[in-house]
C-alpha positions as CSV (number, residue, x, y, z in Angstrom):
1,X,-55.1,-39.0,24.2
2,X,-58.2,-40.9,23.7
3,X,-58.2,-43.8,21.2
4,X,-61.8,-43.5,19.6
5,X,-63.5,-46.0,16.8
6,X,-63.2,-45.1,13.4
7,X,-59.8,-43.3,13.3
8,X,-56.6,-43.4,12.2
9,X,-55.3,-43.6,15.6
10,X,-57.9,-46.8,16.6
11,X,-55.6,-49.0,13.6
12,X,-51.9,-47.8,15.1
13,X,-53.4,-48.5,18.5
14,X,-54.9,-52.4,17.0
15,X,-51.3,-52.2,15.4
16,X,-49.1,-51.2,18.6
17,X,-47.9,-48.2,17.2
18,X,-49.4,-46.0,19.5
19,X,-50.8,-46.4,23.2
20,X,-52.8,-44.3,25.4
21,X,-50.8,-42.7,28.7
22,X,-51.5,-44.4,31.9
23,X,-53.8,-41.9,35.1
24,X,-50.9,-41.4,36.6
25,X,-48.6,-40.4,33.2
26,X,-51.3,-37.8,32.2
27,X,-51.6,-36.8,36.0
28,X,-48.0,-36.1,35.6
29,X,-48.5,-34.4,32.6
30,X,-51.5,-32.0,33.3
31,X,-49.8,-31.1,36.6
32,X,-46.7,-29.9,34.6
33,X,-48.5,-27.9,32.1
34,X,-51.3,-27.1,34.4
35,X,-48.4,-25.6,36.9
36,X,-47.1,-23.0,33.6
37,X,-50.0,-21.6,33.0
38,X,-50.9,-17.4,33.9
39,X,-52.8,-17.0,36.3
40,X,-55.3,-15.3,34.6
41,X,-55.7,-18.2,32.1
42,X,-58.9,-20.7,32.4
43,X,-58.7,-24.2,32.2
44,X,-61.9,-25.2,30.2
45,X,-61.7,-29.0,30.6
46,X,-59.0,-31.7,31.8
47,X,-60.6,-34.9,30.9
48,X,-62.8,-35.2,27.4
49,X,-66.2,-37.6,28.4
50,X,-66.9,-40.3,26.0
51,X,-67.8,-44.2,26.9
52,X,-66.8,-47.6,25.1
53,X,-70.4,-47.5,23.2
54,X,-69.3,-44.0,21.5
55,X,-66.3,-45.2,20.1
56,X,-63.9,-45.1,23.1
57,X,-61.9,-48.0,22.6
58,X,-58.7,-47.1,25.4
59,X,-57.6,-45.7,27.8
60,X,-60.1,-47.8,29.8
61,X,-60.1,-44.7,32.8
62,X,-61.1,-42.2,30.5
63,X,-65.1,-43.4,30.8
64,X,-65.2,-42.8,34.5
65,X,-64.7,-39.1,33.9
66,X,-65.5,-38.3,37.9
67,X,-63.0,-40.5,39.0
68,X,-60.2,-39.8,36.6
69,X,-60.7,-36.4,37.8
70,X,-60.6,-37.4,41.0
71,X,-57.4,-39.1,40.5
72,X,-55.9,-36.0,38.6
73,X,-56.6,-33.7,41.7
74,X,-55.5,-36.1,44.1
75,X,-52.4,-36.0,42.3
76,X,-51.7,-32.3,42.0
77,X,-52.6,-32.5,46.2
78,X,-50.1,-35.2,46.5
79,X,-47.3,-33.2,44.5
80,X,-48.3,-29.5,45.7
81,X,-49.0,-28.7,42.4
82,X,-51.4,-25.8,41.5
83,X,-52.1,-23.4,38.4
84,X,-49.4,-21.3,38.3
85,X,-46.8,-22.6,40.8
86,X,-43.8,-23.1,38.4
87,X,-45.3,-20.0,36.4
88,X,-42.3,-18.0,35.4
């Protein structure tokens, strides 16, 4: 979830209705959903790529795209998590 200038999402966020997940809480998230998927399924992108001066107003991590990825693999490494491993 990216908070971006302009929407309807950028006024709950100014208002506290709404806040972007933390690296480690989408980690968490993409490694669950991530481990579901068929094999035979492609993962087209994890992280969306935008920067403060298109709009991005939060979460702050999301303009480093390399190392958000980073951080995302380094998670599913930590926690032995790969496409498909809880696939049922």
């Amino acid at each position: 979830l990216m908070i971006i200038e302009g929407t309807r999402m950028a006024r709950w966020y100014r208002q506290k209705t709404v806040s972007p997940l933390t690296l480690d809480a989408y980690a968490a998230l993409a490694g669950s959903m991530v481990s579901r998927l068929r094999p035979d399924q492609s993962i087209h992108r994890i992280v969306a790529d935008t920067r403060p001066d298109r709009g991005l107003i939060a979460p702050a991590w999301s303009a480093d795209k390399p190392a958000a990825i980073s951080r995302i693999h380094g998670y599913f490494k930590e926690h032995g998590i790969t496409q498909s491993s809880a696939y049922a």
